[in-house]
PAROVO-829329 format. One record per atom (N, C-alpha, C): residue number from 1; atom name; x, z, y. Coordinates in steps of 0.1 Angstrom, whole numbers, plus 2048, in hexadecimal, padded with zeros to 3 digits. Layout:
N
<NUM; 'CA'; <X; Z; Y>>
...
//
This chain:
109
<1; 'N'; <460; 3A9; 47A>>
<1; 'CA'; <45F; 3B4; 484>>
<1; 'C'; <454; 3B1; 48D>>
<2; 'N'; <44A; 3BB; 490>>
<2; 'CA'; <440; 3BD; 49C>>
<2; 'C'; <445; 3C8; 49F>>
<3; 'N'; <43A; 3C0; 4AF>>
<3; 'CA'; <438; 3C9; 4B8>>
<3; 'C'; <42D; 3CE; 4BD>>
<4; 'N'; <42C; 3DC; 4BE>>
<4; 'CA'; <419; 3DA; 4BE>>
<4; 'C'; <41B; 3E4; 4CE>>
<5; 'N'; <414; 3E0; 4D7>>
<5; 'CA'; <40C; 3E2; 4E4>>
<5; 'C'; <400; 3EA; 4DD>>
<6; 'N'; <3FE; 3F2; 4E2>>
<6; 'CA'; <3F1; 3F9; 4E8>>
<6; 'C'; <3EE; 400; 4F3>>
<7; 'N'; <3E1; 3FB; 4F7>>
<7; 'CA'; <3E1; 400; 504>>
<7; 'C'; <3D3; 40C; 500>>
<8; 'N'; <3D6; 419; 504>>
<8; 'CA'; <3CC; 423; 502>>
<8; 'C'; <3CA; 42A; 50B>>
<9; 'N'; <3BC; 432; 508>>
<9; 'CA'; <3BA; 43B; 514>>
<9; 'C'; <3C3; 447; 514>>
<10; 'N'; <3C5; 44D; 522>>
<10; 'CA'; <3CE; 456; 525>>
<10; 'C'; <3CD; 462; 51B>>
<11; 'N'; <3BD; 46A; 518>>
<11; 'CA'; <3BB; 46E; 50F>>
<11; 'C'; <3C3; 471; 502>>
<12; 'N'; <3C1; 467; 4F8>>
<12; 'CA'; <3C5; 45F; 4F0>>
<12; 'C'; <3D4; 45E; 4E8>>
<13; 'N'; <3DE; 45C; 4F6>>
<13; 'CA'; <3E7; 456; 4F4>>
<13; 'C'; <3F5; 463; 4ED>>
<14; 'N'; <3F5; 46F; 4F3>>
<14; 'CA'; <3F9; 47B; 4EB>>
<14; 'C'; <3F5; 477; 4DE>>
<15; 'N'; <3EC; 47B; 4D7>>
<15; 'CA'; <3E6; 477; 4CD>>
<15; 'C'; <3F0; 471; 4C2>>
<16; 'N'; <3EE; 467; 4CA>>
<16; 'CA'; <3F2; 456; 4C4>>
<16; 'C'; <3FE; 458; 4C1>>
<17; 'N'; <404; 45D; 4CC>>
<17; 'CA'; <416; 45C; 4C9>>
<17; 'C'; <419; 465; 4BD>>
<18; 'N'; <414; 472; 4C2>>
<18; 'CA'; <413; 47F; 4B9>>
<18; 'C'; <414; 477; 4AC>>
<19; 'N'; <406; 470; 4A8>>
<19; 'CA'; <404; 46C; 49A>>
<19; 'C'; <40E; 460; 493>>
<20; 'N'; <416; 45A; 499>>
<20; 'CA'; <41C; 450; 498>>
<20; 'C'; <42C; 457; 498>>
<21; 'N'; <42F; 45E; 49D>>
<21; 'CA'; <439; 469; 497>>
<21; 'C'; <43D; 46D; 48E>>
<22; 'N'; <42E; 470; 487>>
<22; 'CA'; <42B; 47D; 47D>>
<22; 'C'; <431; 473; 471>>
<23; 'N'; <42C; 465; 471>>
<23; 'CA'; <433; 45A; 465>>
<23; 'C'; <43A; 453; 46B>>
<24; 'N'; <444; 459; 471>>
<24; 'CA'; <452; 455; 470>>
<24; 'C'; <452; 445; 47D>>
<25; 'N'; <44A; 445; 485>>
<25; 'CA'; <44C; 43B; 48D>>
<25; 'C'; <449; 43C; 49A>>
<26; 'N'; <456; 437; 49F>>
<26; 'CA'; <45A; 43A; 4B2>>
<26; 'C'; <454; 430; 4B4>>
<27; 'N'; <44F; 435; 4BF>>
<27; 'CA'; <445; 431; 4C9>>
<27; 'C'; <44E; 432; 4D7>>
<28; 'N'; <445; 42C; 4E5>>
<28; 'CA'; <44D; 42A; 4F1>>
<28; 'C'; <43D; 42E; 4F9>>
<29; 'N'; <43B; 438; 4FF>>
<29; 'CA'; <433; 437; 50A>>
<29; 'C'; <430; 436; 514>>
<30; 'N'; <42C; 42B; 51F>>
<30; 'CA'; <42B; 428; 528>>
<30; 'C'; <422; 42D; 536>>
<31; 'N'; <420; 433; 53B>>
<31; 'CA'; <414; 433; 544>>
<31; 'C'; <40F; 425; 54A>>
<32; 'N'; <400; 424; 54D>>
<32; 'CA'; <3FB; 419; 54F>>
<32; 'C'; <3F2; 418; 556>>
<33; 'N'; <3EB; 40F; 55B>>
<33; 'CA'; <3D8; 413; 561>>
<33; 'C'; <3D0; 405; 560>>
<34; 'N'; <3C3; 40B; 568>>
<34; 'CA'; <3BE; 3FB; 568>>
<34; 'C'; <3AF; 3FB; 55E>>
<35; 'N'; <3AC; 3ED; 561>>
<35; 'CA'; <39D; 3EC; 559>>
<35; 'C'; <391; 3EF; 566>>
<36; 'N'; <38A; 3F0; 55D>>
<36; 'CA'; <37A; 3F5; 562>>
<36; 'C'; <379; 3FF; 56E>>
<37; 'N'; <37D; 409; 56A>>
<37; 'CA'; <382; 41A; 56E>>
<37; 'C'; <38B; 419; 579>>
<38; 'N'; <397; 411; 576>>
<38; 'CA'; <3A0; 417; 57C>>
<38; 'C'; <3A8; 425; 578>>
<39; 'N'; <3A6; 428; 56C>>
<39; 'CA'; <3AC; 434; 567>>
<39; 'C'; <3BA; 430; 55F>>
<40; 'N'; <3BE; 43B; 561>>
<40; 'CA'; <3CC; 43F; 557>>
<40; 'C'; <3C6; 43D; 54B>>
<41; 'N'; <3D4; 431; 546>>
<41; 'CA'; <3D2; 432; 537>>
<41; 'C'; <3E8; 432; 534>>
<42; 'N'; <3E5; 42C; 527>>
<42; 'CA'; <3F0; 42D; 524>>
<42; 'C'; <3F3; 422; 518>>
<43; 'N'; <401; 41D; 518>>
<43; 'CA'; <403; 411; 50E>>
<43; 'C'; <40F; 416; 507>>
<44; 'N'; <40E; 415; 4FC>>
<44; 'CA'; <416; 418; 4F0>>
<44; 'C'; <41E; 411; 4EB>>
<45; 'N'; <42B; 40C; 4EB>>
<45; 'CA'; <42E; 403; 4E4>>
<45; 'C'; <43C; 405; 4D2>>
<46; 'N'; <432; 401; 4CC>>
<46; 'CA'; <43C; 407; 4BF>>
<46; 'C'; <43D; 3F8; 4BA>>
<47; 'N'; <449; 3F5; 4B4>>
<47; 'CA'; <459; 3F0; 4AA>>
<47; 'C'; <453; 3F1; 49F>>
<48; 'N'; <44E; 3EB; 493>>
<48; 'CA'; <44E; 3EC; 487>>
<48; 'C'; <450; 3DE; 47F>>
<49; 'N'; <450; 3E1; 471>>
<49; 'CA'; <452; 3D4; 466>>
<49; 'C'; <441; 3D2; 466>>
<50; 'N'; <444; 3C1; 462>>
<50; 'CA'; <435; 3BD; 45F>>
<50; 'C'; <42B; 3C6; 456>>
<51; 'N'; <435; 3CC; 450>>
<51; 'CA'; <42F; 3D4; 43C>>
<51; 'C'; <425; 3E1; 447>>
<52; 'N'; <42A; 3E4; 451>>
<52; 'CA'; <427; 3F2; 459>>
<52; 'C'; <41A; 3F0; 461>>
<53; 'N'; <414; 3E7; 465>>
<53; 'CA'; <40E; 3E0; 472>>
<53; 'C'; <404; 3E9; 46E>>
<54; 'N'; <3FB; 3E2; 461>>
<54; 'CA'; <3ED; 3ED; 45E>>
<54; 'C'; <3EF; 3F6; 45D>>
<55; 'N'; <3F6; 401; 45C>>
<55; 'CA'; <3F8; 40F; 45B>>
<55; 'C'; <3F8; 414; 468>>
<56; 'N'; <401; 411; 472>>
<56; 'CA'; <3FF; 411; 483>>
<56; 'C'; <3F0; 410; 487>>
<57; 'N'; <3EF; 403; 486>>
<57; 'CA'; <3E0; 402; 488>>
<57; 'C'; <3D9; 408; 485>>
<58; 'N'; <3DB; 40F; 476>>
<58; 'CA'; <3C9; 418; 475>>
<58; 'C'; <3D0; 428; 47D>>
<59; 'N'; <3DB; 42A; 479>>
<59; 'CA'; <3DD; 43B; 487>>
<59; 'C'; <3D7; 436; 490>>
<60; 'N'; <3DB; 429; 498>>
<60; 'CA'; <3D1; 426; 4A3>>
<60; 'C'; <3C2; 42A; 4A5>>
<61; 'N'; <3C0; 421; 49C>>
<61; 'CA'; <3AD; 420; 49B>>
<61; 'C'; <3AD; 42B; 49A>>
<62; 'N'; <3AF; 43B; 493>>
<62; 'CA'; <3AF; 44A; 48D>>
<62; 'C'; <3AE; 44D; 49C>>
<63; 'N'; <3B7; 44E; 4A0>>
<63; 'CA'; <3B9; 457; 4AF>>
<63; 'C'; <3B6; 450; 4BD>>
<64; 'N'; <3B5; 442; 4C0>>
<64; 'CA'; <3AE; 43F; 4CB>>
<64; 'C'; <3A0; 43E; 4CB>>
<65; 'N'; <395; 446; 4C5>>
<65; 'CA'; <38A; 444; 4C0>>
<65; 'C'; <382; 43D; 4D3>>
<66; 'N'; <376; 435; 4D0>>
<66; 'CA'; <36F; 436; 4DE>>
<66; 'C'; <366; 43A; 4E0>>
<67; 'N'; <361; 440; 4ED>>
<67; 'CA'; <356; 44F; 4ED>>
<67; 'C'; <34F; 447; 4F9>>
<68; 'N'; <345; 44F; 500>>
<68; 'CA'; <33F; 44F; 50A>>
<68; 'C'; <341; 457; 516>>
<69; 'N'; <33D; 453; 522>>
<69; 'CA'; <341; 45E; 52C>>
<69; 'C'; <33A; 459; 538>>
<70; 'N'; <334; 463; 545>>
<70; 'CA'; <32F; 460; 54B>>
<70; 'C'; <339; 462; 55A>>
<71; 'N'; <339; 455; 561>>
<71; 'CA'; <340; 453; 56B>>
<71; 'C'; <335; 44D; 578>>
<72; 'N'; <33C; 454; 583>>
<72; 'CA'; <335; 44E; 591>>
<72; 'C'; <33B; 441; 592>>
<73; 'N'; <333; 436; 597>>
<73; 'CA'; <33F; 426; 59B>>
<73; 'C'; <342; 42E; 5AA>>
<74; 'N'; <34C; 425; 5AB>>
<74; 'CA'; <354; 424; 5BD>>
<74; 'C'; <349; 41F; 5C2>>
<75; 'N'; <34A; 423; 5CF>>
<75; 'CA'; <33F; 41B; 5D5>>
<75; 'C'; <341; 40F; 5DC>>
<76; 'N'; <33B; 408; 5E0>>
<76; 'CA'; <344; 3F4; 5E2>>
<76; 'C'; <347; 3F8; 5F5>>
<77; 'N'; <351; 3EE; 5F8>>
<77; 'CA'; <34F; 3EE; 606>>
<77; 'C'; <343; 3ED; 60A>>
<78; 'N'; <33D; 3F4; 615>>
<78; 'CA'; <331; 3F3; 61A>>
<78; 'C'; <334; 3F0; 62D>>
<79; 'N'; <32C; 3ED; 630>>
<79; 'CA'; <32C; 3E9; 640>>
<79; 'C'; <326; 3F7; 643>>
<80; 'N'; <326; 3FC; 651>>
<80; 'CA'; <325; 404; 65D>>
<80; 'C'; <315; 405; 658>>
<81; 'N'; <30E; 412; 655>>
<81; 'CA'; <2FD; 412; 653>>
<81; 'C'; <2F6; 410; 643>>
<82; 'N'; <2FF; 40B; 63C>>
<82; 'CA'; <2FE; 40D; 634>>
<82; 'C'; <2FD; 414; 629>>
<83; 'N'; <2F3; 417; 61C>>
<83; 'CA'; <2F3; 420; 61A>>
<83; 'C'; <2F2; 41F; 605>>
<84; 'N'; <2FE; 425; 601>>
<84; 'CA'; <2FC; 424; 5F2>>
<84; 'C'; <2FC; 431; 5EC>>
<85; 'N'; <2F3; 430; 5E1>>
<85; 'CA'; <2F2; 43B; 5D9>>
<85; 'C'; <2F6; 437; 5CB>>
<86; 'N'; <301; 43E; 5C9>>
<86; 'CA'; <30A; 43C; 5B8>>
<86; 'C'; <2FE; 441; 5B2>>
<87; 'N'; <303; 43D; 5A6>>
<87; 'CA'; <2F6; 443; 59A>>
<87; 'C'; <304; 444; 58C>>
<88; 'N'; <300; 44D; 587>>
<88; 'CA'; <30D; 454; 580>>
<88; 'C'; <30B; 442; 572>>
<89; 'N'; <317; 441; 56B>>
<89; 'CA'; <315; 436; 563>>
<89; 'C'; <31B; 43C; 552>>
<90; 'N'; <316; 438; 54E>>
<90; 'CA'; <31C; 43D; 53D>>
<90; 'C'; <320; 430; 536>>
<91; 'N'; <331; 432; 534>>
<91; 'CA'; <336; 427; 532>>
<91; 'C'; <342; 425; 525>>
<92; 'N'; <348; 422; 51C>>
<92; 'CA'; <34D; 427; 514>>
<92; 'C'; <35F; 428; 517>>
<93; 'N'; <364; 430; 515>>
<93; 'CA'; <373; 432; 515>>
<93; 'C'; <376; 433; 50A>>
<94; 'N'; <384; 433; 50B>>
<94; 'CA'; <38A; 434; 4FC>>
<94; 'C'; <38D; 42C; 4F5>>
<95; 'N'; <394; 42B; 4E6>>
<95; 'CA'; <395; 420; 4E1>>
<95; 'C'; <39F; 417; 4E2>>
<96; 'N'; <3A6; 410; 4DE>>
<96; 'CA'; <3B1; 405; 4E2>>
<96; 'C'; <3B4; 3FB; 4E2>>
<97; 'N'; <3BB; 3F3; 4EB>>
<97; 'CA'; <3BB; 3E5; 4ED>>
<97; 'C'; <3CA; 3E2; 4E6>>
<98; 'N'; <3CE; 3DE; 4DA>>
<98; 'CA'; <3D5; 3D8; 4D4>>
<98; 'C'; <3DE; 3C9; 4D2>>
<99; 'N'; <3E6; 3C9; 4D5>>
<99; 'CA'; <3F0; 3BB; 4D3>>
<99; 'C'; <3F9; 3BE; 4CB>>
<100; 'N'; <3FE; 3B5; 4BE>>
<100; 'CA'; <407; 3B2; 4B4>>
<100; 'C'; <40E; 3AA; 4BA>>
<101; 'N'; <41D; 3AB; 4BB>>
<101; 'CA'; <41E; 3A0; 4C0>>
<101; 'C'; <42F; 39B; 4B9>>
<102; 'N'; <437; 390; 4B3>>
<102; 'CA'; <43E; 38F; 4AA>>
<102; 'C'; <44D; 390; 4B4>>
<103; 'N'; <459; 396; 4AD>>
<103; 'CA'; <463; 39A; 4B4>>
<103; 'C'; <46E; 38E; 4AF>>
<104; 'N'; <473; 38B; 4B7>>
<104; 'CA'; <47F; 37F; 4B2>>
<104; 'C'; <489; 38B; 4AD>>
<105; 'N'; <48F; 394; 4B6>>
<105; 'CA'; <49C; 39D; 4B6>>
<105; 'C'; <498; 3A9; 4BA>>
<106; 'N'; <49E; 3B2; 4B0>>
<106; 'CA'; <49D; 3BF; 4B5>>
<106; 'C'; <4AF; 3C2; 4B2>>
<107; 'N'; <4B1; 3CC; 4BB>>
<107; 'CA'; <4C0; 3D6; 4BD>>
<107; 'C'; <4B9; 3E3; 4BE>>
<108; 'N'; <4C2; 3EB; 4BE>>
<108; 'CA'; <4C0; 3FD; 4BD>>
<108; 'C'; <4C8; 401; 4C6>>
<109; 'N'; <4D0; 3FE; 4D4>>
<109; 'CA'; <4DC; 400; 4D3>>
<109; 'C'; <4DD; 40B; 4D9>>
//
């Protein structure tokens, strides 16, 4: 038995569960955040047999595709007089950060 973690963009993650449904496998979705951004994402975590892992994984790869997007940065603490000008950045989102990870015990109860 595995366990597979994914951490996806918020985007994304409807998607994911949606498709991981559709062949017969529960999934658990979490809200989450963090990274670069600071944006909402989301972590998925589904229960499967070893025989199942590649099949998860490619719905994965299918539906968390990664794109591009153009984002303003925060601006850094500045002192009193100072003066910044953001410049918009194009950065990629999307896509997923994956962990397999092996289960000693699973219950259903």
């Amino acid at each position: 038995m595995k366990l597979i973690v994914a951490v996806v963009h918020n985007e994304d993650a409807g998607a994911l569960v949606e498709a991981l449904l559709e062949k017969d496998y529960r999934a658990t979705r979490l809200h989450s955040s963090g990274g670069f951004l600071k944006q909402s994402n989301a972590t998925i975590l589904v229960g499967v047999e070893e025989a199942q892992v590649e099949e998860v994984l490619a719905i994965t790869r299918r539906t968390c595709t990664a794109r591009t997007q153009i984002v303003n940065p925060m601006p850094p603490i500045m002192e009193p007089g100072e003066f910044f000008m953001p410049y918009p950045l194009e950065v990629e989102v999307g896509g997923a950060t994956v962990f397999v990870l092996p289960v000693e015990r699973f219950e259903r109860l």
